[in-house]
C-alpha positions in Angstrom: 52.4 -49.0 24.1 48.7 -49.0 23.6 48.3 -48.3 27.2 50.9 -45.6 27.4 49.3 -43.7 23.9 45.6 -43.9 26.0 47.5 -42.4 29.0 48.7 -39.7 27.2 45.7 -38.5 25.5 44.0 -38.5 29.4 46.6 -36.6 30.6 45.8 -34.2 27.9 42.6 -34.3 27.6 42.6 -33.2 31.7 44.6 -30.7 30.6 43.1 -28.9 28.3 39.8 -28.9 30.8 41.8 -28.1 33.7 42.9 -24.7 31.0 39.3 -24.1 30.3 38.1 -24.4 33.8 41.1 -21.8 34.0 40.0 -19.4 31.5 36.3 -19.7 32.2 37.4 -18.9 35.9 39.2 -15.7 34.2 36.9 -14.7 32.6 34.1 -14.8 35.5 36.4 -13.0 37.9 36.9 -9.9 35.2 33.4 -9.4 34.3 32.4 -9.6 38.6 30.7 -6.5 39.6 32.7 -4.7 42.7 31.8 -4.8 46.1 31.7 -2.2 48.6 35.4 -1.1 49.2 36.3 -1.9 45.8 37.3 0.3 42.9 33.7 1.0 40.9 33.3 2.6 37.7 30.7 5.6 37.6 28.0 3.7 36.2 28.7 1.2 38.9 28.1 3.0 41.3 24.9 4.9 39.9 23.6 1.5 40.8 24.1 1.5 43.9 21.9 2.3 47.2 24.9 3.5 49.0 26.0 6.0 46.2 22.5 7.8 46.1 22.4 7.7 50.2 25.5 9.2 50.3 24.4 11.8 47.7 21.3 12.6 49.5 23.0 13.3 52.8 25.8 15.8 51.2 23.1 17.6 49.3 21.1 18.2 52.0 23.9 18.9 54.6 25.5 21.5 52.0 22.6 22.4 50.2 20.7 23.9 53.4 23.7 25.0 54.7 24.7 27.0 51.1 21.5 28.7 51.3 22.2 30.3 54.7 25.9 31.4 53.3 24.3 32.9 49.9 22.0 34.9 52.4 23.9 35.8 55.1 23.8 39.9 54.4 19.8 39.5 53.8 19.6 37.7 56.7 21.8 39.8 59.2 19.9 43.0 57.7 16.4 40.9 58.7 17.8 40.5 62.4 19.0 44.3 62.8 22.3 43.7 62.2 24.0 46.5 60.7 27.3 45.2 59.8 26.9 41.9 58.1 30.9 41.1 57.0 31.4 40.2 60.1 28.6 37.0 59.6 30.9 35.9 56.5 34.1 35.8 58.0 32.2 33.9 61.2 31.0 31.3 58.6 33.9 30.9 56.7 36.6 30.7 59.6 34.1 27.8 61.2 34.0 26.7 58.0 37.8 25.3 58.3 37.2 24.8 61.6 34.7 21.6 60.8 36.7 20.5 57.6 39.7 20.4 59.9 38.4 19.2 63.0 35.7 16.9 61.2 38.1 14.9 59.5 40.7 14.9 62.8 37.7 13.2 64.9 36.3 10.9 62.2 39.8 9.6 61.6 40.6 8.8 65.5 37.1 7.2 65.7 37.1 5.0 62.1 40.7 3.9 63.6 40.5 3.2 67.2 36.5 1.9 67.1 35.9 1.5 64.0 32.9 4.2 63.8 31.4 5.0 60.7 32.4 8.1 59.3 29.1 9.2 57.9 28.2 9.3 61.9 29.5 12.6 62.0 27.2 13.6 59.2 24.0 12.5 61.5 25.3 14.3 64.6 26.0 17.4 62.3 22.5 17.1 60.6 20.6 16.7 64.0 22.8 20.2 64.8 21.3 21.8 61.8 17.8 21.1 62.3 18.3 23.0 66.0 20.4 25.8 64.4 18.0 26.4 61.6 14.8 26.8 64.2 16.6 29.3 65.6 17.1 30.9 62.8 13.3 30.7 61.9 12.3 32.3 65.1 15.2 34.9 65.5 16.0 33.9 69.0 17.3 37.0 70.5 21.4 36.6 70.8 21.5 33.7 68.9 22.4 34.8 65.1 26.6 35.0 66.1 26.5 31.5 67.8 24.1 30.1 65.6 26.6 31.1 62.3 29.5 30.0 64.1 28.4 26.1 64.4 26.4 26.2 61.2 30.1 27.4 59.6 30.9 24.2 61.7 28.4 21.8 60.2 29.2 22.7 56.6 32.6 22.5 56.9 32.7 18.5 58.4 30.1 17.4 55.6 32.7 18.2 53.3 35.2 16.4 55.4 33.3 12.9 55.7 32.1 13.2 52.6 35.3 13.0 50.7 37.1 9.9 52.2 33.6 8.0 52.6 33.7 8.2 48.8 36.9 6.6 48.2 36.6 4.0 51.2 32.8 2.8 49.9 33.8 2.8 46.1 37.7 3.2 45.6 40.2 5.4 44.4 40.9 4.3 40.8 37.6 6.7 39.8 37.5 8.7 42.9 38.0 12.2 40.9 34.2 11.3 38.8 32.4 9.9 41.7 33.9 13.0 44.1 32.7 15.7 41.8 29.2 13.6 40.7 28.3 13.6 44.4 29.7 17.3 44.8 26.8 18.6 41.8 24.6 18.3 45.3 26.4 21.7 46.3 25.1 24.0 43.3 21.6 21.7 43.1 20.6 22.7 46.9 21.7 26.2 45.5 19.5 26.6 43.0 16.3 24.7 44.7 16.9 26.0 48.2 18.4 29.7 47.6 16.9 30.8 44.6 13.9 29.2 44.6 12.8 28.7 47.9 14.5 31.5 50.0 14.1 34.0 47.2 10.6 33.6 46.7 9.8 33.8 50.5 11.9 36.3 50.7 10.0 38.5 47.9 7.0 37.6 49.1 7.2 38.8 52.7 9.3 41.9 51.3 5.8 42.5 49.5 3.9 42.3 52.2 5.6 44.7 54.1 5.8 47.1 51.4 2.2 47.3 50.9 1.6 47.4 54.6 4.4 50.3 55.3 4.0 52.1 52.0 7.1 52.6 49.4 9.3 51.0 52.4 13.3 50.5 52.5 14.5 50.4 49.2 17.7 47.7 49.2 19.2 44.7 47.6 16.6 42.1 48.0 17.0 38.1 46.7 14.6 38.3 43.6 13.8 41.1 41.1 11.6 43.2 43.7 14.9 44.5 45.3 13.1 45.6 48.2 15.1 44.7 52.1 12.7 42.9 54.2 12.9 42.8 58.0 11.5 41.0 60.9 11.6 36.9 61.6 9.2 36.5 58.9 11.6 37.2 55.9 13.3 33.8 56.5 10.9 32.1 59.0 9.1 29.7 56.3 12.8 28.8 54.1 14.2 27.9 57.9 11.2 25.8 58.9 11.7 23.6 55.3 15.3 23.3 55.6 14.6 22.2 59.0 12.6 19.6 57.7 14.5 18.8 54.9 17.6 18.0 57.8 15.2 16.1 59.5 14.9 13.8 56.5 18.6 13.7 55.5 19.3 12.6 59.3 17.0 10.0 58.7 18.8 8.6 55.6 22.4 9.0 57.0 21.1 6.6 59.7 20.4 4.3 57.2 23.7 5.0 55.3 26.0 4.3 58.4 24.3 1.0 59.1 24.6 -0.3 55.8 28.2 0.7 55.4 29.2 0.0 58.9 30.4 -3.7 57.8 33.0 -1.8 55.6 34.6 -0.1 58.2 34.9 -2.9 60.3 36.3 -5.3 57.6 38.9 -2.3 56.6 39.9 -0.9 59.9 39.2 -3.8 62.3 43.6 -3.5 62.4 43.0 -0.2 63.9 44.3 0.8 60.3 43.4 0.9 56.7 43.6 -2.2 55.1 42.7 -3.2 51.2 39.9 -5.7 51.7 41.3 -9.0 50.6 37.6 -10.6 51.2 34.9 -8.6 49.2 31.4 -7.8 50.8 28.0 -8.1 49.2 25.5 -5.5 49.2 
């Protein structure tokens, strides 16, 4: 009896610490911070290096290229161009054109290969820099064309950026982290457009008018309202965002090989897969 009372209270006593090894197991596995291609929580992903590359890359992808749709009339009028709707409805038709055909090619490529999608963001960023010289120097013939693929560009940042968001961090906060990362549309508005382009842009318009006299009254960007003309009106703004795509290519390098483990743990089936294995960063 003895030894059936001391076999009992083993029995429970392994129990009770198999329960607690249970619950402290529990309770570890809640409090475990996500890994990439799991659902993260804003503040989660504020820590992240991935979140901020990602944010970087959009905001310089859209906020060049929202600076160049802001100013399309100035700019058209600067190049001779008399009619300048016809640049709008250029930018915005190409526009769809990249959302729609960015996200078509990404998809094939993140399925089949398992590519990256933020790849498409490099390739569109190297574009830019190209476009945007041109733009700095007026190549003769070049303004239609040079519209058309910059509609292009914009539209397929957009496109990668939205699904990179929910495969990196997840879908149960997708709607905060989408629009957090969006605010990098009206912030390369407001440095870009209004401060940098505007300011050139009344500068040079200043320089002209005291070299011609009274000159063309117009709408100008800033509070002079006077039209500029000539390369020069845009030449330095084109030159920076130039650069700036220069730097944001860099850093979507560095974004797609970080993240290009994800891709290849959730699409290595040629499809997308929930992770059932968690990577570190």
């Amino acid at each position: 009896m003895l030894g059936s009372f001391g076999d009992t209270d083993d029995s429970s006593e392994g129990e009770v610490a198999m329960l607690l090894a249970v619950g402290e197991g529990a309770v570890n596995k809640k409090k475990r911070k996500p890994k990439r291609g799991e659902d993260f929580k804003l503040r989660e992903a504020v820590i992240k290096a991935d979140f901020w590359l990602l944010f970087l890359v959009f905001f310089v992808g859209v906020g060049t290229g929202v600076t160049v749709l802001n100013n399309l009339a100035q700019i058209g009028i600067a190049q001779g161009v008399q009619d300048t709707t016809i640049l709008l409805s250029t930018f915005s038709f190409c526009n769809f054109v990249g959302r729609l055909g960015g996200g078509v090619v990404s998809e094939h490529f993140v399925r089949t290969r398992t590519i990256p999608r933020t790849v498409w963001m490099t390739c569109t960023q190297i574009t830019m820099i190209i476009l945007y010289v041109l733009f700095a120097y007026a190549v003769s013939g070049t303004l239609y064309p040079a519209i058309a693929f910059l509609g292009i560009c914009y539209g397929v940042q957009f496109s990668i950026m939205i699904p990179t968001v929910s495969e990196l961090f997840g879908l149960k906060h997708f709607g905060i982290l989408y629009n957090f990362i969006c605010l990098g549309n009206p912030l390369g508005a407001f440095l870009f457009s209004a401060l940098l382009a505007g300011h050139v842009y009344d500068m040079e318009a200043a320089k002209q008018q005291q070299h011609h006299g009274l000159g063309q009254m117009g709408y100008g960007l800033g509070s002079n309202s006077v039209s500029c003309v000539g390369p020069s009106c845009f030449g330095l703004t084109f030159l920076v965002l130039a650069g700036v795509c220069g730097a944001g290519t860099i850093l979507s390098i560095i974004l797609t090989v970080r993240v290009k483990p994800v891709y290849q743990m959730l699409y290595a089936g040629g499809s997308f897969r929930v992770p059932q294995t968690s990577l570190s960063h």
